[in-house]
N, C-alpha and C positions, 0 to 999 in steps of 0.2 A: 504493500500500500504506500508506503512513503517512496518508492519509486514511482509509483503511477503521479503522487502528489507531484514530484520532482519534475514527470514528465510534463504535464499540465501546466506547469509554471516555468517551462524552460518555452516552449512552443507556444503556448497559450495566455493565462495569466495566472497570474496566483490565488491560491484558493486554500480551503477548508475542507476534508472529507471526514466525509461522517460514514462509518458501515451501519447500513438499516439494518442488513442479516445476512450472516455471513455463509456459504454453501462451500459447500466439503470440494476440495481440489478444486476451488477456484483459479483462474487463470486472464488474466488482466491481456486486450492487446490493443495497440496504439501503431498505428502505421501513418506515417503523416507528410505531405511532401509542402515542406513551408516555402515563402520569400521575403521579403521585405513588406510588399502590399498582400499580398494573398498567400494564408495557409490552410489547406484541406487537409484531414483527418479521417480517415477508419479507424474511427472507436468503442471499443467495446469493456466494459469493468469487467463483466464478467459476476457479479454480488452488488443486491442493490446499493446503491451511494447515495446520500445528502450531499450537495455541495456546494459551498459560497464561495463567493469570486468580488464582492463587491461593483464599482464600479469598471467596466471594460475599456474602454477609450476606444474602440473598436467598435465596426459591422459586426454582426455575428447572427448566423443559422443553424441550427443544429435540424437532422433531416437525416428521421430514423429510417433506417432497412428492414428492422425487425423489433418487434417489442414496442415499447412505449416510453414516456418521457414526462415527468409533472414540471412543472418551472413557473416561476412570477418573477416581474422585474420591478422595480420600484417599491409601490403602492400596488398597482393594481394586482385584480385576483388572480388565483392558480389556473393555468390553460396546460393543453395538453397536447403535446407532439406526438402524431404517430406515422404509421407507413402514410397516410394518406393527405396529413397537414404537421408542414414544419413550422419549427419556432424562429423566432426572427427577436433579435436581441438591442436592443440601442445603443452608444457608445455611453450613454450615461444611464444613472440607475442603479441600486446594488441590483446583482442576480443573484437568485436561489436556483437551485435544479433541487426541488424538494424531493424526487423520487426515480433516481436515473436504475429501470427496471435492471434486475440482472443478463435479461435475456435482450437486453437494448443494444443495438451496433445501430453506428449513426454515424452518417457524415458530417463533421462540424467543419464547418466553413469560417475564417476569419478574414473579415475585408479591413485593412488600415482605413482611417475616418479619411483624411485625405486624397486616398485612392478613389474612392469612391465617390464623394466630394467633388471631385475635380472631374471624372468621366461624365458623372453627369453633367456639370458645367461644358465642357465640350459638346457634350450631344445636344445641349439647351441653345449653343451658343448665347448664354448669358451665364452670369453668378449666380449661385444658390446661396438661400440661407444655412447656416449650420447650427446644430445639426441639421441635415434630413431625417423626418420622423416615418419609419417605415413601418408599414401595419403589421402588428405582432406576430399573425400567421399567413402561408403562403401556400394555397392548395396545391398539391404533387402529386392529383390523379391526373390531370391535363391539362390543353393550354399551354402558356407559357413558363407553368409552374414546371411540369412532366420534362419538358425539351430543358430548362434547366437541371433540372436531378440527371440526365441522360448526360448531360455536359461535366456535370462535377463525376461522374460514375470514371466517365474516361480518367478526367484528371486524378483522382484518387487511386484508380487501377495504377499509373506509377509512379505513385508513394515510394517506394522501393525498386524503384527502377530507374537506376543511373543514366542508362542511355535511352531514355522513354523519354515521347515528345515535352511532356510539361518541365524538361531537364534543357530542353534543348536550347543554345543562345538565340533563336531566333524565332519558331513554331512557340516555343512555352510563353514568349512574350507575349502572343497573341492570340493564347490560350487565358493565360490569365485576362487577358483585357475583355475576352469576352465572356468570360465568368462574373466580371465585377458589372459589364454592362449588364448581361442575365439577369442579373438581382434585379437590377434597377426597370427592365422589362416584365418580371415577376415577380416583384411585389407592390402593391399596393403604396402610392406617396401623393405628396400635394401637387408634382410636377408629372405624374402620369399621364393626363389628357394633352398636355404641351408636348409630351414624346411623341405622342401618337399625332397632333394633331400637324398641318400643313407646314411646310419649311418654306421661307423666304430664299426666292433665288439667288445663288451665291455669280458672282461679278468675276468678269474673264479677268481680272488680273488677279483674281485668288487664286484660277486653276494655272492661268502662267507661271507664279509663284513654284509653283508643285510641280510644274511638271520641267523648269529649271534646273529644279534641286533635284529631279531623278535624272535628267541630263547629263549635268555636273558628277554625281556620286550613283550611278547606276549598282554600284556593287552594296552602298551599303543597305545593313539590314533595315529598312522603312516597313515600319508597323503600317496599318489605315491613321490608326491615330497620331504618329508620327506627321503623315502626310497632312492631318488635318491642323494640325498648330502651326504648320505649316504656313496654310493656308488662311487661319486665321480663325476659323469655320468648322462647326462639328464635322464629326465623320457621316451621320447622314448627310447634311447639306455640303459636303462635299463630296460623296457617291453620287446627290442627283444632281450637281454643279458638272462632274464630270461625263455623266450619263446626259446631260445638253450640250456640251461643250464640245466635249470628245468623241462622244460614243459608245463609251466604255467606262467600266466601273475603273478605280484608281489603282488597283493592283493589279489588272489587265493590263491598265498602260504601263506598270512597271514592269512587268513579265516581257512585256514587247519589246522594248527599250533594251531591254537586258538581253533579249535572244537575238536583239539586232547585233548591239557590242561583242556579246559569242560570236557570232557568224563572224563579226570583221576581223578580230581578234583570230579565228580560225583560221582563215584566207591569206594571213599576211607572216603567220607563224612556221617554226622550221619542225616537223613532226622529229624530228631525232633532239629536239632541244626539250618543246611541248608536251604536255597532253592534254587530253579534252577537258579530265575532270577537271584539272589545274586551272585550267581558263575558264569553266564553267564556276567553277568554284570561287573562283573572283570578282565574278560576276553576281554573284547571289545564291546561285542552284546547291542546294543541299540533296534534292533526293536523284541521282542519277537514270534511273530507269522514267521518273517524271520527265525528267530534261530533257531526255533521246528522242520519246514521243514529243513532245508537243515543238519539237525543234524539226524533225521529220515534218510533222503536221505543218508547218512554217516554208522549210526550205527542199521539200520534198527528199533529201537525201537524209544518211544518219550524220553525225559531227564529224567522225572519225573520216569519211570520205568527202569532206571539206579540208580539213586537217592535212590531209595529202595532197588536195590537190587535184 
């Protein structure tokens, strides 16, 4: 138990655990793949727990798999997590988790207040107040609630997996980014209808802006969201900024830009010096079997028979 506490407050926050009733060879497991704005959790005690955490300074969702969950935040009354509705936690507030079942494994989700904070402001293209007050639970039979749980499942899956995409310098960044957008699509807040509702058209020298700086740095890693501070402009109204302007969504144009510099980059290079991944790899392309097709698809040949010549 006092490693489990240890865990919890190394990854999580600091807390209190109380054993409600303890079961014979119990066995505690915690598999968690954190970062600085976003950590998910497969967790399970294993024996029911009480447990206080106080104040969080943090998002937070816990979003059971199996079993159940009692918890109150602040003031208000005891609600209840299960497979079917998770709990949603506010950065301020003490928390209780008055009755974390034994037979409970939950994904706990932790957003930095800032991370979130700030996505939203992108996608609003305005300020938000802070906190955001986000409604306590968030249905996860379907909707937008279901496509989130299906989101965190992946990332969770590698908790434990070194070379798994939510690890990866580039894929994990935009993994998490859109986990913290997810939230903010599935749950319930004061700026919900302003997400969904119509986007003002974004001004050609936002999308010139962007489409400079992939010019200029084709190789480096550019998130959407990257592209949209960019630009000045959430990442929606710069997807339909791009989709009137261009044609295309903004990571389409970056993919182009990037298979064009391959190509030239191929044609001009000495195959006994080069190779393909080397120059793909410079370029952006991490997954090599992606690269070949959609580079075929483009230049009807494969790289290697540009490469030569």
């Amino acid at each position: 138990m006092d490693e489990a506490r240890a865990f919890l407050g190394r990854y999580y926050y600091s807390s209190f655990v109380d054993v409600l009733s303890w079961r014979r060879n119990w066995q505690s497991r915690f598999d968690v793949s954190p970062s600085d704005a976003l950590t998910v959790g497969d967790l399970q005690f294993g024996t029911d727990v009480k447990i206080r955490f106080g104040e969080l300074g943090a998002y937070h969702v816990n979003l059971p798999m199996a079993g159940s969950l009692t918890w109150r935040q602040g003031r208000n009354v005891p609600l209840q997590a299960t497979t079917r509705t998770a709990a949603v936690f506010q950065p301020i507030g003490d928390t209780h988790l008055e009755k974390w079942d034994g037979d409970c494994r939950l994904l706990a989700v932790k957003i930095d207040r800032a991370a979130l904070e700030d996505e939203l402001a992108r996608l609003l293209d305005a300020p938000v107040r802070s906190p955001v007050t986000l409604a306590p639970t968030i249905d996860i039979t379907g909707g937008p609630g279901a496509s989130w749980l299906r989101l965190l499942r992946l990332t969770a899956a590698d908790a434990d997996q070194p070379q798994g995409l939510i690890n990866h310098p580039i894929i994990g960044a935009r993994l998490r980014e859109a986990v913290v957008a997810g939230l903010l699509g599935a749950a319930d807040h004061p700026y919900r209808d302003r997400l969904e509702g119509p986007r003002p058209a974004v001004a050609p020298s936002a999308i010139r802006r962007v489409v400079e700086a992939v010019q200029a740095e084709p190789g480096k890693p550019f998130t959407v969201a990257d592209l949209a501070a960019i630009a000045g402009v959430s990442i929606r109204s710069l997807q339909q900024g791009f989709q009137r302007h261009v044609g295309m969504s903004p990571m389409t144009h970056l993919r182009r830009v990037r298979l064009a510099r391959v190509h030239e980059h191929l044609r001009q290079s000495d195959p006994s010096v080069h190779t393909v991944t080397d120059i793909a790899y410079r370029y952006g392309f991490t997954h090599m079997g992606r690269f070949a097709a959609e580079y075929r698809a483009r230049y009807g040949v494969v790289p290697r028979e540009t490469l030569r010549g």
